[in-house]
N, C-alpha and C positions, 0 to 999 in steps of 0.2 A: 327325369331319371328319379328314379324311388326306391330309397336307402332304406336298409332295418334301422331302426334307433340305434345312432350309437355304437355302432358296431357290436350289435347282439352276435353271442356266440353261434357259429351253426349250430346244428342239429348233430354229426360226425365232425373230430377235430381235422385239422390237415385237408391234404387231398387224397385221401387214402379212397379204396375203392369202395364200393356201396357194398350193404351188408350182404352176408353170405347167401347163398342161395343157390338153383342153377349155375353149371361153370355153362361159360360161353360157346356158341354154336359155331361154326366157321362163314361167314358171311356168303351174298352171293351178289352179284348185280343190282339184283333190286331193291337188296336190304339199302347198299349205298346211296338208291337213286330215295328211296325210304329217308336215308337221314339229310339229305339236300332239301331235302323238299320240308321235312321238319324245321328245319333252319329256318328258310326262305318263307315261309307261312307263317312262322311264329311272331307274336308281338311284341314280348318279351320274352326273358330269359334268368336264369338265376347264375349270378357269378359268385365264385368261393375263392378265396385267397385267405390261405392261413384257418382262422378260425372267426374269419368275417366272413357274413354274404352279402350282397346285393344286387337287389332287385331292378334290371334294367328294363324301361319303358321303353320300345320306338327309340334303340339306341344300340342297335347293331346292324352289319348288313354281310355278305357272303360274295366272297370275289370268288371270282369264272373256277379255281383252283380249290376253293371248300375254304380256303382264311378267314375265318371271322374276323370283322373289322367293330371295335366297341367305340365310343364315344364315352368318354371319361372326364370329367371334369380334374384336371392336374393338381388343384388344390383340395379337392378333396381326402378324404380318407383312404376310398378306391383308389382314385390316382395313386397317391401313394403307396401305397400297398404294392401296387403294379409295376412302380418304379421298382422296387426290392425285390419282384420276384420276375423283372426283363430279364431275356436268357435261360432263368431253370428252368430244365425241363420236366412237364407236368407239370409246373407249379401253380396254375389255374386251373380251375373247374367250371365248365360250363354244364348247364341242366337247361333242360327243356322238354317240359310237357304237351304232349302234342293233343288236345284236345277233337274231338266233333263239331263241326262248327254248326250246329241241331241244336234246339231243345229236346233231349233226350237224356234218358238216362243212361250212365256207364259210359260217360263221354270219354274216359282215357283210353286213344288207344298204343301210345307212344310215349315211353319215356330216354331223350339222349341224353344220353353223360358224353363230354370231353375232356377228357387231360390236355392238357395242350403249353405253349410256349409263349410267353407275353413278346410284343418285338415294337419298338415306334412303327405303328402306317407310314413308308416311302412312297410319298408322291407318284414315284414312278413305276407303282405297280397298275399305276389308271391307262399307263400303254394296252396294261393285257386286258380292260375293262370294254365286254360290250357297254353300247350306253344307258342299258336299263340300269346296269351295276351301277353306272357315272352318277343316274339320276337319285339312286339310293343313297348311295355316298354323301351325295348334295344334302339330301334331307335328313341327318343326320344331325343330333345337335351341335353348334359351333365351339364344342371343346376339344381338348385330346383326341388325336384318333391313335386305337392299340391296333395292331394286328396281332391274333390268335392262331397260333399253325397250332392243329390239333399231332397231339401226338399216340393219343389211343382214344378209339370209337367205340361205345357202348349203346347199341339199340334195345333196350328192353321193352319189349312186347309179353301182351297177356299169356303167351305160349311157354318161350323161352329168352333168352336173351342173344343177342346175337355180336361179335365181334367184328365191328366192319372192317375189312382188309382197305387200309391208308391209301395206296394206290389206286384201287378201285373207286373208293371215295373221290378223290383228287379228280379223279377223269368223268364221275359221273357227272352230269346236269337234273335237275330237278323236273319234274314229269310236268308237259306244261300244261296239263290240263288241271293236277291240283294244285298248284302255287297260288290260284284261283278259284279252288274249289268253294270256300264261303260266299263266294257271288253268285258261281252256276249254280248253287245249293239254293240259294234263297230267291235267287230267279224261277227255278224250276217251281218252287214249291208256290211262292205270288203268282205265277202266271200262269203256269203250265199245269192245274189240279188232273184236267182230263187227260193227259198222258201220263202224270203219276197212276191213274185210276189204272189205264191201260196194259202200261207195265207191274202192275200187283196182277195182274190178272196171268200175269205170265209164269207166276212163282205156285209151287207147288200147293194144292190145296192141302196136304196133309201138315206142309209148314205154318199156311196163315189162315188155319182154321181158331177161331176165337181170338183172329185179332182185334186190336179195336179202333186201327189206324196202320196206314204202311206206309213210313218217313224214309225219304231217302236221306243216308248220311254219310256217303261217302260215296266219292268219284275222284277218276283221274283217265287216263288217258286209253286204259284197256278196258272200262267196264264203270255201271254202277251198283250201289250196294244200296238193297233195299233193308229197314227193319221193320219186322212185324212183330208190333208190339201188342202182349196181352197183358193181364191184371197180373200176374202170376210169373212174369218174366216178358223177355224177348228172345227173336232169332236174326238172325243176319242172313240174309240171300246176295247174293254177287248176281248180275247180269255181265256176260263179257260179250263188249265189242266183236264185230266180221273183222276187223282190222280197230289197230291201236289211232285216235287221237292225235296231230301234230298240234293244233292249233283251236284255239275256243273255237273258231267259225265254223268245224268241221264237227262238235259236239251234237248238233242237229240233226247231222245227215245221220251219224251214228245210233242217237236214240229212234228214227224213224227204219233205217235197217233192223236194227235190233227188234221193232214193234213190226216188222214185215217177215 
C-alpha cells in the first residue's frame, strides 16, 4: 500500500464534490455495468478522508453487490482515519482512473468518484461471495478489511458526466469480456497482427486515411474499438459484435463473424 507522505493535504478539502462543471446526466445500464467493470480492472485507487489521501496498491476488491472491500493496515494513519469516519455517511472518497491499457495517447477514458460509508468487512458477507470474489478477498493484504457501501456514483467521461442510479449499480455485474480486457488486448496485438490488419481494413477509408498504425484499445463484450492514429491527432472506430460476448472463449468466434 502507498501512502502520500505524511498525510499531504489533498488537492479539495473534505469530501466535497469535484469542481463545477456539467451537472450530471441521468444514468442508464451501461453506465452502471461501466463503473463495475472500472472497479474490477483497476489496480489502484485514490482514497480521501478528510483532507488526507491515499494511494492504494493491489488493496481493494468489489463484492457481488458493488461494496468495495479496502485492505487498511489498523495502525496506520488510513486506519485511523477510517475508524473516525465508520458510519458517516459519504465520509469517504474513492477515485479511480480508468485508463487504456495501450500504448497510446489520450489514454483517459473514465474517471469514478464514490462517496460512500466506511463499515468493518463481516466475515459473513463471503456466503454472498462467488469464488472468484473469495479468491480476491484471499489476495488481499493481511490487514484490516473496511467495506465501502457507496452512497453516490459519479462517472465522468470525456462527453459528460453521468450519475449512476445506486440500484442499478448494486444489480449490475461487470462485462466479462473487459474485466480482462489488458490480456485480450495484448494478446491480440502479440499474436493476432493479420487479423488487426484485417479488421482496419473494415473501417472507413475516409476515417483511416493518413494513418500511421490502427491499435486496438478497447474491447469488451459487444464490440472492438479500433484507433487510427495520425501525426495530427486520432479517431476511434467501434466494430460491434452479431451477438454480445458471455465468455473469453467465445471472443474468437466473434472477431472471425465480425471479419465474415
Amino acid at each position: 500500500m502507498a501512502l502520500h507522505p505524511a498525510g499531504r493535504p489533498a488537492p479539495s478539502t473534505g469530501v466535497t464534490p469535484v469542481a463545477a462543471g456539467p451537472s450530471p446526466v441521468t444514468s442508464t445500464p451501461r453506465d452502471a455495468v461501466a463503473a463495475r467493470c472500472v472497479l474490477s480492472a483497476a489496480l489502484s485507487l485514490r482514497l480521501t478522508l478528510g483532507d488526507t489521501t491515499a494511494d492504494l496498491l493491489s488493496a481493494h476488491a468489489v463484492l457481488p453487490d458493488g461494496t468495495i472491500v479496502l485492505a487498511v493496515d489498523a495502525m496506520s494513519r488510513t486506519g485511523g482515519l477510517l475508524v473516525a469516519a465508520r458510519g458517516h455517511r459519504g465520509a469517504v472518497r474513492v477515485d479511480v482512473t480508468h485508463l487504456a491499457p495501450v500504448a497510446v495517447r489520450s489514454r483517459v477514458r473514465d474517471r469514478l468518484r464514490i462517496l460512500g460509508t466506511a463499515r468493518r468487512f463481516d466475515p459473513a458477507a463471503l456466503d454472498a461471495c462467488d469464488p472468484a470474489t473469495v479468491m480476491s478477498l484471499l489476495d488481499l493484504p493481511p490487514v484490516a478489511l473496511w467495506a465501502i457501501e457507496p452512497d453516490e456514483i459519479l462517472l465522468d467521461r470525456a462527453t459528460e458526466p453521468v450519475a449512476v442510479d445506486l440500484g442499478t449499480y448494486r444489480a449490475a455485474r461487470p462485462d466479462p469480456i473487459a474485466v480482462d480486457e489488458a490480456a485480450h488486448l495484448a494478446h491480440l496485438t502479440r499474436c493476432h497482427g493479420d487479423l488487426l490488419d484485417r479488421l482496419g481494413a473494415l473501417v472507413d477509408s475516409a476515417v483511416s486515411a493518413g494513418a500511421t498504425r490502427m491499435v486496438p484499445v478497447a474491447l469488451d463484450a459487444e464490440g472492438i474499438v479500433l484507433r487510427a492514429e495520425r501525426p495530427d491527432g486520432h479517431a476511434d472506430i467501434r466494430l460491434s459484435f452479431l451477438h454480445p460476448v458471455t465468455a473469453g472463449a467465445g471472443l474468437a468466434g466473434a472477431l472471425r463473424t465480425l471479419l465474415g
